[in-house]
C-alpha positions as CSV (number, residue, x, y, z in Angstrom):
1,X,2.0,18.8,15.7
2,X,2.0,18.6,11.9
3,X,3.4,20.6,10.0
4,X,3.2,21.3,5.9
5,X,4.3,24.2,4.0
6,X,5.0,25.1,0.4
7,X,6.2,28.2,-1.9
8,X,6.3,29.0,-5.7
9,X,9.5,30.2,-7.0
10,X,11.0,31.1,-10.7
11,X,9.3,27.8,-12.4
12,X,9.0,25.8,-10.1
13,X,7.0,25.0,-6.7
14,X,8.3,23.4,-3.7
15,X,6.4,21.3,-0.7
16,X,7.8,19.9,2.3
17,X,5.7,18.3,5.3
18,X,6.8,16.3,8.2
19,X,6.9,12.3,8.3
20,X,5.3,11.5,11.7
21,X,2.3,9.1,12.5
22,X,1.2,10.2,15.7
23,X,-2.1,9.5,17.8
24,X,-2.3,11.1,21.1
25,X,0.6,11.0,23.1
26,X,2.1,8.0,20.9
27,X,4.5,8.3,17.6
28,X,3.7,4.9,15.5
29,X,6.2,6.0,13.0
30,X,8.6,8.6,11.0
31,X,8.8,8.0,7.7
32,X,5.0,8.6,6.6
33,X,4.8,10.5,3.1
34,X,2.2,13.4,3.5
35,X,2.7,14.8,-0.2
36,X,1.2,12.2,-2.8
37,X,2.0,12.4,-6.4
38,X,-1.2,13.3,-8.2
39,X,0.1,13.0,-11.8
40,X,3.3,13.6,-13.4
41,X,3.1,17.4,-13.0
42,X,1.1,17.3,-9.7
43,X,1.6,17.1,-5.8
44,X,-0.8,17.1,-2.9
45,X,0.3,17.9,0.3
46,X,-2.2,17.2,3.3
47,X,-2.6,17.5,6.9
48,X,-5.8,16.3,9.3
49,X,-6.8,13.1,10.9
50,X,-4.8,10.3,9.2
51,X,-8.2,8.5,7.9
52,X,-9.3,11.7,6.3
53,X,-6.2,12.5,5.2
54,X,-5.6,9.1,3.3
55,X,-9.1,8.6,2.0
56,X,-9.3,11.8,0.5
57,X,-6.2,12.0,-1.1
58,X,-6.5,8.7,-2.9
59,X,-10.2,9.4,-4.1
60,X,-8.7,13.0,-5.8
61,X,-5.6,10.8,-7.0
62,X,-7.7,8.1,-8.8
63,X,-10.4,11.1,-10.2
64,X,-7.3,12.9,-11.6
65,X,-6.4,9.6,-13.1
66,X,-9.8,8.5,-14.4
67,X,-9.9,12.0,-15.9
68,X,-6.5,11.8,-17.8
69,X,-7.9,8.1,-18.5
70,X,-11.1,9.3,-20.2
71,X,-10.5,12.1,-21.7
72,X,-6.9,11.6,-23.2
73,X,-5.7,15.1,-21.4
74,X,-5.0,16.0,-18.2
75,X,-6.6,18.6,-15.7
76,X,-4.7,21.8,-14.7
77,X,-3.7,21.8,-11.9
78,X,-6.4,24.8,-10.9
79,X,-8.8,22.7,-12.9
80,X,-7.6,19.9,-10.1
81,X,-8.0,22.3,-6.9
82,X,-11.3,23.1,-8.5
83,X,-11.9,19.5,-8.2
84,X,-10.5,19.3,-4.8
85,X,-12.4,22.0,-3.6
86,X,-15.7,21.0,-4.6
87,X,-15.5,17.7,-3.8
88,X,-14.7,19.2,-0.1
89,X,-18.1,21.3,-0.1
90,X,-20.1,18.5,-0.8
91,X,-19.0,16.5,1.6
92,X,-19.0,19.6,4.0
93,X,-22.6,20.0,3.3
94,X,-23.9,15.9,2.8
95,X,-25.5,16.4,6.1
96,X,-27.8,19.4,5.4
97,X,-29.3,17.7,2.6
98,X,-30.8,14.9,5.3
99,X,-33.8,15.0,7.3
100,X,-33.7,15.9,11.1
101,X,-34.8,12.2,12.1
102,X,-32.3,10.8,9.2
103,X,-29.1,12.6,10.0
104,X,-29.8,12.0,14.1
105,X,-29.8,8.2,12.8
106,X,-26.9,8.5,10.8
107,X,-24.8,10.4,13.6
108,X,-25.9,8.2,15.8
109,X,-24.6,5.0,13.8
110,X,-21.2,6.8,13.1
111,X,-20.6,7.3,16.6
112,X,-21.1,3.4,17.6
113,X,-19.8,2.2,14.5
114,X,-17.4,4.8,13.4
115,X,-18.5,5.2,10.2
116,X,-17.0,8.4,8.2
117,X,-18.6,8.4,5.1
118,X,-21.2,11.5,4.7
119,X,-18.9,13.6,6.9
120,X,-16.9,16.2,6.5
121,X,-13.3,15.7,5.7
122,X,-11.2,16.9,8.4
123,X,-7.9,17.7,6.0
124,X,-6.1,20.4,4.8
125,X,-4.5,20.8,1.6
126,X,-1.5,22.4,-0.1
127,X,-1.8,21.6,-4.2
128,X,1.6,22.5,-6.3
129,X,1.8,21.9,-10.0
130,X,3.1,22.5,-13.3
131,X,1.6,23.5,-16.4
132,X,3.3,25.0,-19.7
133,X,1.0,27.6,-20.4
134,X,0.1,28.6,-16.6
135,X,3.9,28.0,-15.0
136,X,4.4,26.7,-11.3
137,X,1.2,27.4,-9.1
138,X,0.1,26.6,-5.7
139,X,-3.1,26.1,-4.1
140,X,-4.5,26.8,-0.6
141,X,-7.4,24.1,0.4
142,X,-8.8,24.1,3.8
143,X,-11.6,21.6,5.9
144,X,-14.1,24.1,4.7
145,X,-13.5,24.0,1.0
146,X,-11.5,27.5,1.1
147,X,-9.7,27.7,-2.0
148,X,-7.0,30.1,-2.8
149,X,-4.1,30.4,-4.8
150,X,-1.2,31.8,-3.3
151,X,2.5,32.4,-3.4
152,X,3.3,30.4,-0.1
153,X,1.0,29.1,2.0
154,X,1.3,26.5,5.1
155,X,-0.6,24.3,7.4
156,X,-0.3,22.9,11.0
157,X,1.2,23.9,14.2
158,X,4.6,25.0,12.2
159,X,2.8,27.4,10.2
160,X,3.3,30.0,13.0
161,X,6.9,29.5,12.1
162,X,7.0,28.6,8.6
163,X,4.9,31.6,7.8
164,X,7.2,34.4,9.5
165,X,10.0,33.4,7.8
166,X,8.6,33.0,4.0
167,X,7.0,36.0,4.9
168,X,10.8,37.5,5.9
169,X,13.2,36.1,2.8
170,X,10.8,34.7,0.2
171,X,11.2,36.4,-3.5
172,X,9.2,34.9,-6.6
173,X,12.5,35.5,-8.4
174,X,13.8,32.8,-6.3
175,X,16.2,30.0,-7.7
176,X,15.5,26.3,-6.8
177,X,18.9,26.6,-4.5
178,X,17.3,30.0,-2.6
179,X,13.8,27.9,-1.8
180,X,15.5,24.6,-0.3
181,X,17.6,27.1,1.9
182,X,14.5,28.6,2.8
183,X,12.8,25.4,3.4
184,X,15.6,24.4,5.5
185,X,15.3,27.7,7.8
186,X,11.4,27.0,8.1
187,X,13.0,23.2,9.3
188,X,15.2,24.5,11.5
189,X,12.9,27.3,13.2
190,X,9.8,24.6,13.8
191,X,12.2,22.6,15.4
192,X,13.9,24.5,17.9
193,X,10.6,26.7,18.6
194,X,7.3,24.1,18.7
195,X,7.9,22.7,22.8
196,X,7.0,19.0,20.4
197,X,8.4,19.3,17.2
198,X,8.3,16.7,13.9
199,X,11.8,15.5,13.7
200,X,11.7,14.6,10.0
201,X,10.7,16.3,6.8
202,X,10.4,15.7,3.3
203,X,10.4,18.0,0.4
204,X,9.4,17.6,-3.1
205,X,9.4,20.0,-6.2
206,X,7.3,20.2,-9.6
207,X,8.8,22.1,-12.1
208,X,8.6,21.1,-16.1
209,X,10.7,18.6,-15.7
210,X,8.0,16.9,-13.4
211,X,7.1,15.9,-10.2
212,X,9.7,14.5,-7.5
213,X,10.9,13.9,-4.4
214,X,13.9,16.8,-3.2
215,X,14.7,15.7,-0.4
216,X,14.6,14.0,3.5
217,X,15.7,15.7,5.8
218,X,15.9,13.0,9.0
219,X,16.6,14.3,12.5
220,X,15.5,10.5,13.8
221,X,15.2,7.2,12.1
222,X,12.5,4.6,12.8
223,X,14.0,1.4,14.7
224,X,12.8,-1.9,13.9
225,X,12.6,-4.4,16.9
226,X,12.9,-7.8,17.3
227,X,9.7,-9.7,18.3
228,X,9.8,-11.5,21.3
């Protein structure tokens, strides 16, 4: 039941995502960071299988950083969805570049040894960033390399919620104030709507005074146990 959403307001953009580790009918934990800071002026939020989710992330991290690294600049942030984006075709299509016999093999060997590496990446993404000249942006990245850039956007079970009600009471003209009471009501409404609901959130904001974390917004903390 994840859940990740973000919006663009009046210079600044605004992600939040729920904290829970989850595999099956187990939680393993509450307090897992979905939105990653790519750069100073950057944030990538991401939803998926955990593996994917973690892998990928990283690799665009450390490409954004190798870039800055080499080249004495850094990327745009629609120069880094561009990024992000291609990077997801070609893994999307490493598979159609291989023989019948070879990619039968290499199925075959990911399924007994469950290997992950010339498959797709099963993640979706949710870019926000900063840049003088372009402002506050977001960007809409889905499993199959989709890339848009949008005004809100969302991911996950919640988005059937989060989406109504940006869709009701968001402005672009909105103050940083106006967006965390709307994040709060997109909190509130997954919540008390999805029958198994994340109970924690966090929400972070870009803006030109950088990238940061907002807020947690904790419903349930995780309890450490004595070993036996």
């Amino acid at each position: 039941m994840e859940c990740v959403f973000g919006l663009v307001g009046n210079g600044f953009a605004i992600v939040a995502a729920d904290t829970s580790a989850v595999h099956s009918i187990l939680v393993h934990k509450n307090n897992e960071d979905k939105i990653m800071l790519l750069d100073s002026h950057k944030l990538i939020a991401a939803s998926g299988e955990p593996g994917d989710r973690v892998q990928f992330t990283e690799y665009v991290q450390k490409n954004v950083s190798l870039y800055q690294f080499r080249n004495g600049i850094p990327l745009t942030t629609a120069a880094a969805a561009n990024f992000t984006r291609g990077e997801l075709a070609t893994a999307l299509r490493k598979l159609g570049e291989l023989g019948l016999l070879d990619a039968l093999l290499l199925k075959t060997q990911c399924s007994v040894f469950g290997c992950h590496a010339s498959n797709p990446y099963s993640v979706n993404i949710l870019m926000a960033g900063y840049d003088k000249e372009a402002g506050a942006s977001l960007y809409y990245i889905d499993y199959i390399a989709t890339l848009h850039k949008v005004d809100k956007g969302a991911f996950g079970y919640g988005s059937y919620f989060s989406l109504s009600t940006m869709d009701r009471h968001f402005r672009s003209d909105m103050s940083v104030e106006e967006a965390i009471e709307l994040v709060d009501k997109c909190i509130v409404e997954i919540r008390s709507r999805l029958v198994i609901a994340p109970p924690n959130f966090v929400i972070k904001i870009v803006d030109k005074d950088g990238a940061r974390t907002h807020a947690w917004r904790q419903s349930v903390q995780d309890v450490t146990t004595a070993s036996v």
